[in-house]
C-alpha positions as a LaTeX table, in Angstrom:
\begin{tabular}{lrrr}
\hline
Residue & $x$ (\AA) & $y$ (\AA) & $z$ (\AA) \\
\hline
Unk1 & 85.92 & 110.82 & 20.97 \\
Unk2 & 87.87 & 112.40 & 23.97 \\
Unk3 & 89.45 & 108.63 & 24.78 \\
Unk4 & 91.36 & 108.23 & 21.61 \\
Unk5 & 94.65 & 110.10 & 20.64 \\
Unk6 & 94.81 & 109.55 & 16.95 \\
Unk7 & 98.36 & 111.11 & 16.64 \\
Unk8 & 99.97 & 108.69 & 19.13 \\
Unk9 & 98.10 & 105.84 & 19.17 \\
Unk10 & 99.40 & 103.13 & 17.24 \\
Unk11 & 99.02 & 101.88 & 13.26 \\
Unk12 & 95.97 & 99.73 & 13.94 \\
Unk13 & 93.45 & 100.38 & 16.58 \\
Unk14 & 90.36 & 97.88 & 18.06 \\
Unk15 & 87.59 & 98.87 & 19.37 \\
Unk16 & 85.62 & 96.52 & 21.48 \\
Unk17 & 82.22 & 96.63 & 21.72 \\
Unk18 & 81.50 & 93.79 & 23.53 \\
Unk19 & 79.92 & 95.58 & 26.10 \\
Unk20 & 78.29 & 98.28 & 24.18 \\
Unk21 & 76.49 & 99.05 & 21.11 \\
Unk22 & 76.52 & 101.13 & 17.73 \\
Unk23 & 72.76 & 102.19 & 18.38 \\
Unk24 & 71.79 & 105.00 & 16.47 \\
Unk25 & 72.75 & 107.95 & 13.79 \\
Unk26 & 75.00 & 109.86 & 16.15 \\
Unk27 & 76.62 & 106.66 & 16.88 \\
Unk28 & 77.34 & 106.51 & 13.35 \\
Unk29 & 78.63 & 109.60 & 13.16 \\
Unk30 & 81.22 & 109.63 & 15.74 \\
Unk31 & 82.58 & 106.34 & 14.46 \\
Unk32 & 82.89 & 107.97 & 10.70 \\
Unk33 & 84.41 & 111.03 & 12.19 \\
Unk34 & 86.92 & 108.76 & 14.03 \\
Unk35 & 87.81 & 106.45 & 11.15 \\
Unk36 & 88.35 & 109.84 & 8.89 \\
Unk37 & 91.30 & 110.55 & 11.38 \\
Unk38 & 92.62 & 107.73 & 11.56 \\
Unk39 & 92.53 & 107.53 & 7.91 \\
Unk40 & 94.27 & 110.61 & 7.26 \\
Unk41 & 97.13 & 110.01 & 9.19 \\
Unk42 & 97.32 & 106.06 & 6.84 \\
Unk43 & 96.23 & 104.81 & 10.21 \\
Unk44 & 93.35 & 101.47 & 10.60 \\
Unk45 & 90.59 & 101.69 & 13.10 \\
Unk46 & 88.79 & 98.41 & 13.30 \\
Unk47 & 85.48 & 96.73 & 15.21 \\
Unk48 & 85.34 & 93.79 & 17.20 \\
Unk49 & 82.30 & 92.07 & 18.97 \\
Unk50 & 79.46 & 93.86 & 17.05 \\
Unk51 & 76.20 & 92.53 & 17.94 \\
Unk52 & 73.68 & 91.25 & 14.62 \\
Unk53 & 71.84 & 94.17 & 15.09 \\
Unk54 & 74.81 & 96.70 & 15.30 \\
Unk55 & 76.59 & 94.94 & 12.01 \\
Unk56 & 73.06 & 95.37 & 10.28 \\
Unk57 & 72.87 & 99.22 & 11.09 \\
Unk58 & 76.03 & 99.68 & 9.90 \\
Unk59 & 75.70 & 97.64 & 6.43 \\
Unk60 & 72.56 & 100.01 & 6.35 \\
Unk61 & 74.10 & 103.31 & 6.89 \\
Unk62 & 77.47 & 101.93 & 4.36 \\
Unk63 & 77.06 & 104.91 & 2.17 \\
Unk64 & 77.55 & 107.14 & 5.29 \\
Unk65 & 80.47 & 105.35 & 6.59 \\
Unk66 & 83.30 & 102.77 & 5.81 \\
Unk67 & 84.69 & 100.83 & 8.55 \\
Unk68 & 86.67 & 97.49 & 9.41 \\
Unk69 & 84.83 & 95.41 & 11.11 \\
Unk70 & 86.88 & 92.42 & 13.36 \\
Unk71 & 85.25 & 88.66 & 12.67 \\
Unk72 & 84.75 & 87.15 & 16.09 \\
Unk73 & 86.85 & 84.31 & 15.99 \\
Unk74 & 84.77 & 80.78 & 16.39 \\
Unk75 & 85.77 & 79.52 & 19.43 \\
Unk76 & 85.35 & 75.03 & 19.68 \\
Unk77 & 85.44 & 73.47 & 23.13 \\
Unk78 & 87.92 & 71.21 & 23.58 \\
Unk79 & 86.58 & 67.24 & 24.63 \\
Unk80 & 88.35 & 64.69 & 26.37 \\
Unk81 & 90.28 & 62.00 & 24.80 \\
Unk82 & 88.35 & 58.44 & 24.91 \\
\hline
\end{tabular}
């Protein structure tokens, strides 16, 4: 909570979690508390790179919070001409 500055940081925000998880209640929690202030102040916080099991936990706990959740693009590899 002590990494974002709500008041200065800018109209939309992402949040990454590539490299970590939304893994229990508190988890929850935080994330509501942070979308709340970012929604008072007509701001968007939004989450990229959610595991399965993190988007399932939050579809679960939906009547606790509301967030925007970031499709991970599709990425194609590109093949040689023939």
């Amino acid at each position: 909570m002590d990494k974002f500055d709500v008041q200065n940081d800018p109209e939309e925000v992402i949040i990454d979690f590539r490299e970590s998880r939304v893994s229990d209640m508190s988890a929850i929690e935080a994330l509501s508390k942070l979308t709340e202030r970012y929604q008072q102040l007509n701001k968007k916080l939004h989450l990229r790179h959610l595991s399965e099991d993190c988007r399932l936990l939050l579809k679960n706990a939906a009547g606790v919070i509301e967030v925007n959740v970031l499709e991970d693009p599709d990425y194609r590899v590109a093949t040689e001409p023939k």
